[in-house]
C-alpha positions in Angstrom: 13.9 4.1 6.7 14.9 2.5 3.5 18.2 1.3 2.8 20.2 3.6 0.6 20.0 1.8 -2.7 16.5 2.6 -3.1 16.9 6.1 -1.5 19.4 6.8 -4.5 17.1 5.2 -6.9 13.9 7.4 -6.1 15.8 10.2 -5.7 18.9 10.9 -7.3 17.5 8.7 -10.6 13.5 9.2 -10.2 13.4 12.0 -8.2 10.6 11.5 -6.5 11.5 14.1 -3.9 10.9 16.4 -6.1 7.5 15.1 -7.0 3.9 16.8 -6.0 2.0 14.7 -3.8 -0.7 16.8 -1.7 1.3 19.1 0.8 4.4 17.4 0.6 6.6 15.6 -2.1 6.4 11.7 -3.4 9.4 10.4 -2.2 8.2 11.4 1.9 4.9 9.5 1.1 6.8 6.2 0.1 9.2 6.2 2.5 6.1 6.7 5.4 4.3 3.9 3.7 7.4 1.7 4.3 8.0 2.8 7.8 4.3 1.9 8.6 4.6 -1.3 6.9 8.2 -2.0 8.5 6.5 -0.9 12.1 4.1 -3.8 11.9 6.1 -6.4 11.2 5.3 -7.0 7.3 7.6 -8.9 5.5 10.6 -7.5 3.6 9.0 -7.8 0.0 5.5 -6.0 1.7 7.8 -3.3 2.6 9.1 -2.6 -0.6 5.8 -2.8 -2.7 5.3 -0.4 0.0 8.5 1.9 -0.7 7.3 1.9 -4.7 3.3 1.8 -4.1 2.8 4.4 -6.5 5.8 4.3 -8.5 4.1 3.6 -12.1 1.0 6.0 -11.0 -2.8 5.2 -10.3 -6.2 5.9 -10.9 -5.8 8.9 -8.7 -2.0 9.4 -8.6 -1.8 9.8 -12.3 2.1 10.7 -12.0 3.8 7.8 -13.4 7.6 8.6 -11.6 8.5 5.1 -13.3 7.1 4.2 -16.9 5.6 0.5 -17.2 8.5 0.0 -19.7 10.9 -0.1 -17.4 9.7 -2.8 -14.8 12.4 -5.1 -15.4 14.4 -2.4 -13.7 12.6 -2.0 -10.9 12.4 -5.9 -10.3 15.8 -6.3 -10.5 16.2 -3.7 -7.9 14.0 -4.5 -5.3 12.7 -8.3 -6.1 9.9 -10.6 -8.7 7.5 -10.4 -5.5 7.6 -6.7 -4.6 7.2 -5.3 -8.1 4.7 -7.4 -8.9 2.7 -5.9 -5.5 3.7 -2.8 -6.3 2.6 -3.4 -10.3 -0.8 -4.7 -8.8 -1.2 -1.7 -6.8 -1.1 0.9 -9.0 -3.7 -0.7 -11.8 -6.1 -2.2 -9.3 -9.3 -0.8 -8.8 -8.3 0.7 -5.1 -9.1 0.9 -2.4 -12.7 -0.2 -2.8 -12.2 -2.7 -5.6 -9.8 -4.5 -3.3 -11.5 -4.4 -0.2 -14.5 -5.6 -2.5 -12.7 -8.5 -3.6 -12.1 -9.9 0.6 -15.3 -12.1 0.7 -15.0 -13.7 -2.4 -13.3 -17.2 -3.1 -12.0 -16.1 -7.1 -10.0 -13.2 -6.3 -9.7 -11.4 -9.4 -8.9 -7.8 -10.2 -9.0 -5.3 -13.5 -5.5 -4.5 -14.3 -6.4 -1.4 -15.6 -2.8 -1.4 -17.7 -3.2 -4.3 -19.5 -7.0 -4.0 -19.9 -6.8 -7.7 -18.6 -7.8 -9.7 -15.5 -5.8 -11.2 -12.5 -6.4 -13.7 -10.0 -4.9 -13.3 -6.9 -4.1 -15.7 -3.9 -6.2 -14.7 -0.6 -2.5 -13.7 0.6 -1.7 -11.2 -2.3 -4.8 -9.7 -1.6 -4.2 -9.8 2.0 -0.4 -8.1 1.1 -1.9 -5.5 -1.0 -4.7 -4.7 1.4 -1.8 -3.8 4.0 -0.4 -1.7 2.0 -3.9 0.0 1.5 -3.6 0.3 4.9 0.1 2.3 5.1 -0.9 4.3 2.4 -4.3 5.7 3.4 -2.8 6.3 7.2 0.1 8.0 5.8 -1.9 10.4 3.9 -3.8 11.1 7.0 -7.2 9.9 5.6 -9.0 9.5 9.2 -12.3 10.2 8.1 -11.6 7.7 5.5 -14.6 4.8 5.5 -12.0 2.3 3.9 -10.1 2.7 7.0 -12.9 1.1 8.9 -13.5 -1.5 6.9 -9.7 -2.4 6.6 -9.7 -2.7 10.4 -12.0 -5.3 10.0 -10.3 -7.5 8.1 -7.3 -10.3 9.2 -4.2 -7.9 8.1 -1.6 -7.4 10.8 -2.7 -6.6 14.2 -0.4 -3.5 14.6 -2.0 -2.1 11.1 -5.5 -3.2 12.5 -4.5 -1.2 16.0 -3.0 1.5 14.4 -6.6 1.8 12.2 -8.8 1.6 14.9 -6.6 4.9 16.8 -6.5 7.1 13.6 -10.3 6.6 13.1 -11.5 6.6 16.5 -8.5 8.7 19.1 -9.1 5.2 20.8 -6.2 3.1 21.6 -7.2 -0.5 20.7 -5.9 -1.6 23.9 -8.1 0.3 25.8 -11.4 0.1 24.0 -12.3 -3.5 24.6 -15.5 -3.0 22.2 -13.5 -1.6 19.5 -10.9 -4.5 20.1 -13.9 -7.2 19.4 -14.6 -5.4 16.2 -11.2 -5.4 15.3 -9.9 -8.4 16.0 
């Protein structure tokens, strides 16, 4: 669970539990994203991209809760290194246009926002992939082929475990051949 300064923030200022988001409201979604991302071991500023995923909408959350125009805000709040995750993941091309981008050596994505381009580090990339991850398995996309190729990349091994269950019913630990394809 988040600590209470960004509770207040996205919802007593936001109100982001008050917010659509498929059967339930915004502000449960972020905060499941966060736990996910807490629960395997991410670090602080991967939590908190996490917790505000969404926050400026994206190609198919359209819901800006947070307009562009007030970043600075947002950085100041939770961090330079989490916004600008958070930033990423709402104008990237997602999920497939980041998973596309694994096997290349110029990472580079459409910031949709800015109409420009970005280069990424492989770690960025690896950060915002993770949060891919939390987001799709909060939302309960099993059936989701992105899942299955995200378990198949180098992101934590409790996100890559937690993958491999939702898509298969399989515990990692107990499917060996699903652990080779995993790991």
């Amino acid at each position: 669970m988040p600590d209470e300064k960004y509770r207040a923030f996205l919802v007593d200022f936001l109100h982001a539990d008050r917010v659509p988001h498929q059967n339930r409201h915004l502000y449960d979604h972020l905060c499941g994203t966060y736990d996910l991302l807490a629960a395997w071991g991410n670090p602080a500023h991967v939590c908190l991209a996490g917790l505000f995923h969404s926050i400026y909408g994206t190609k198919h959350f359209r819901r800006a809760t947070l307009p562009f125009s007030q970043r600075r805000q947002l950085r100041q709040l939770i961090g330079y290194d989490a916004e600008q995750l958070a930033y990423l993941f709402c104008v990237a091309d997602r999920p497939n246009g980041l998973i596309g981008q694994w096997g290349r050596t110029d990472i580079v994505i459409h910031d949709r926002h800015q109409n420009d381009l970005v280069v990424l580090n492989r770690q960025e990339l690896l950060w915002l992939l993770e949060i891919e991850a939390a987001n799709l398995l909060d939302q309960k996309y099993v059936r989701d082929p992105c899942l299955v190729a995200l378990s198949r990349m180098p992101l934590t091994a409790k996100a890559r475990a937690a993958m491999v269950q939702a898509t298969t019913g399989v515990a990692l630990e107990r499917a060996p051949e699903i652990r080779q394809i995993a790991g």
